[in-house]
ChimeraX commands (.cxc) that place a marker at each C-alpha (Angstrom):
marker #1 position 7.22,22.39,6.44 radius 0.5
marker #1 position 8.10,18.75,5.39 radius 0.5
marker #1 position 5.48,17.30,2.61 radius 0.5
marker #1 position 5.14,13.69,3.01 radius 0.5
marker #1 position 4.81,11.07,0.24 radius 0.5
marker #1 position 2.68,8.27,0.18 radius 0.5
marker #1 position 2.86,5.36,-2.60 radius 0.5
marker #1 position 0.10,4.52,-4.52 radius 0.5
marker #1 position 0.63,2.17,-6.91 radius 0.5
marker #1 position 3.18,-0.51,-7.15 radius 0.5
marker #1 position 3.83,-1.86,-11.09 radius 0.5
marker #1 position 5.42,-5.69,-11.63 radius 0.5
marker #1 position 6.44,-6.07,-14.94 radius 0.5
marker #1 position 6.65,-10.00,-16.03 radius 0.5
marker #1 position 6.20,-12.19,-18.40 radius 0.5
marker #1 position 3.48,-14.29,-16.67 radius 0.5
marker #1 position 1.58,-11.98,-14.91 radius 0.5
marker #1 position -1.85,-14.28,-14.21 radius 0.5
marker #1 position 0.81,-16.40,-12.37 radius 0.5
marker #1 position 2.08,-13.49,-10.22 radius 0.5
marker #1 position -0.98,-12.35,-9.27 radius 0.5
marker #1 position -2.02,-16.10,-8.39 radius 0.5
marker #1 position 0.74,-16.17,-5.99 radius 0.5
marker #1 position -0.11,-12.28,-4.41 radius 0.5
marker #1 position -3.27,-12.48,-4.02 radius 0.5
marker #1 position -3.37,-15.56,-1.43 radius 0.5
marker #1 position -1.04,-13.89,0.08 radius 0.5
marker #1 position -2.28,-10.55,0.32 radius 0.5
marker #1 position -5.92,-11.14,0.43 radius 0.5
marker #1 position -6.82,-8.84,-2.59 radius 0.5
marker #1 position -8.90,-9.79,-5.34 radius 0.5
marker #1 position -8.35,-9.33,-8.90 radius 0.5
marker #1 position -9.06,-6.30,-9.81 radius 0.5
marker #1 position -12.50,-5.84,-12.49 radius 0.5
marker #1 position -10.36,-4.99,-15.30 radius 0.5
marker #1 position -7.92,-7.96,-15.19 radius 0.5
marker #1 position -6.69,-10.02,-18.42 radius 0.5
marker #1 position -4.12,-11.49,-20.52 radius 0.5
marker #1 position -1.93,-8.24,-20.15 radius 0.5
marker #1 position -2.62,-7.35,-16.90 radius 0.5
marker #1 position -3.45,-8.06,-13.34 radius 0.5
marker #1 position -4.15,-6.27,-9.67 radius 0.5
marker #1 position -5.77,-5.18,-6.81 radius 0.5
marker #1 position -6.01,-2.27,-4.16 radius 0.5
marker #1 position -5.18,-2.85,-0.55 radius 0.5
marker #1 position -7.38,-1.30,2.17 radius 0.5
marker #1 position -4.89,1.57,2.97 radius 0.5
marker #1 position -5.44,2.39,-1.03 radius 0.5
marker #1 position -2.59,0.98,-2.22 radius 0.5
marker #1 position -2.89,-0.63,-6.02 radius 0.5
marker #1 position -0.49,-3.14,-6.76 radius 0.5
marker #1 position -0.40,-4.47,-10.27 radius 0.5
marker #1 position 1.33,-6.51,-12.48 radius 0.5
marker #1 position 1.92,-5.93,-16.12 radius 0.5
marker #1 position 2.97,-8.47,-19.02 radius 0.5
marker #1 position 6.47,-7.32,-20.41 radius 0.5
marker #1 position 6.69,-8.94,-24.20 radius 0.5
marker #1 position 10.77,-11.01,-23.61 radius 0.5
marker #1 position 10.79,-9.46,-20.06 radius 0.5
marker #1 position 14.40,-10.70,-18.31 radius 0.5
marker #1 position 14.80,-10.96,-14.03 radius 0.5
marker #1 position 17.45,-8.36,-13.75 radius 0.5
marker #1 position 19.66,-11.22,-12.11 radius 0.5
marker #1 position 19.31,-12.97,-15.51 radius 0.5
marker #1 position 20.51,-9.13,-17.15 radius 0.5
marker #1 position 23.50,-9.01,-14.65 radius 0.5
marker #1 position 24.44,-12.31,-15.87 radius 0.5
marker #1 position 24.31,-11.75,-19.67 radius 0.5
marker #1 position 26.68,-8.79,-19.12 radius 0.5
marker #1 position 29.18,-10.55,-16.66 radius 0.5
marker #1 position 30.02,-13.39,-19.35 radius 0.5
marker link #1:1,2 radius 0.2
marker link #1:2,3 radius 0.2
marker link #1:3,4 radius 0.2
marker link #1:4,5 radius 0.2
marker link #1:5,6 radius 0.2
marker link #1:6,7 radius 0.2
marker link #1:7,8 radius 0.2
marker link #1:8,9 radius 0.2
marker link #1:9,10 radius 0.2
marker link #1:10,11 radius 0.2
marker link #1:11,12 radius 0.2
marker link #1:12,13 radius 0.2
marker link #1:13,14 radius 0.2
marker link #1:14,15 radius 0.2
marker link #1:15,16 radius 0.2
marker link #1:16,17 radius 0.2
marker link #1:17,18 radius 0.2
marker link #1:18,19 radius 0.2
marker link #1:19,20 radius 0.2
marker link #1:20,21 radius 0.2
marker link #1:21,22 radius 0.2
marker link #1:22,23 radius 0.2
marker link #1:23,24 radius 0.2
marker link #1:24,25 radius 0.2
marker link #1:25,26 radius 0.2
marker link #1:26,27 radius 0.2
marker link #1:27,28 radius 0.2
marker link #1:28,29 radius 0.2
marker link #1:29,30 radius 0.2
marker link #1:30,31 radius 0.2
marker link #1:31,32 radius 0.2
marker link #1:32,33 radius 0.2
marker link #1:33,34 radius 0.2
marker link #1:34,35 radius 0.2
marker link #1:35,36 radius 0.2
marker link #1:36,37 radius 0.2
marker link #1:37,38 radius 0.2
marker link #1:38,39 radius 0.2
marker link #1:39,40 radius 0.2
marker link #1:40,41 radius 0.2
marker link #1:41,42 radius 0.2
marker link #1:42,43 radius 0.2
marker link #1:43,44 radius 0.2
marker link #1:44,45 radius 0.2
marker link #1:45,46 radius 0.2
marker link #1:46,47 radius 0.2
marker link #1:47,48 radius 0.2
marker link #1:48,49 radius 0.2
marker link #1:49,50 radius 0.2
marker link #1:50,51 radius 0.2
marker link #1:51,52 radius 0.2
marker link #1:52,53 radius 0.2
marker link #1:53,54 radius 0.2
marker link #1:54,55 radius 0.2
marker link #1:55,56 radius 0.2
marker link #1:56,57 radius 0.2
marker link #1:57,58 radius 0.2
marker link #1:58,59 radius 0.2
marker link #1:59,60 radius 0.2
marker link #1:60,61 radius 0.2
marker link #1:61,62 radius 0.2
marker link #1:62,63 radius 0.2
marker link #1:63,64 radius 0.2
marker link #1:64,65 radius 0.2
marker link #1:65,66 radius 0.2
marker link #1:66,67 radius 0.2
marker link #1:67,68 radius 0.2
marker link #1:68,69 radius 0.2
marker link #1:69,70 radius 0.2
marker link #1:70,71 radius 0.2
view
């Protein structure tokens, strides 16, 4: 017997997350969720799926990380 997995939640950590969650929710169609603030932002798609994003105090792209350690 093979147990399937479902996701359930997706977490974006950023540094501006009201401006993330501007740009997914147009194009996603979810709302903000009730609870959204200064720290953190998201919604729940019809198949259940919650995607959120969370502000990340000095939060670096991990391009910008792989570039720090290449110099």
């Amino acid at each position: 017997m093979f147990l399937q997995m479902k996701a359930c939640a997706r977490t974006l950590a950023c540094t501006e997350e009201q401006v993330l969650a501007a740009i997914y929710q147009p194009a996603s169609g979810l709302g903000p969720h009730p609870k959204s603030d200064a720290e953190f932002s998201g919604g729940t798609c019809e198949d259940g799926l919650f995607i959120e994003s969370q502000h990340v105090e000095d939060f670096r792209d991990p391009v910008e990380a792989e570039a720090v350690v290449d110099r």
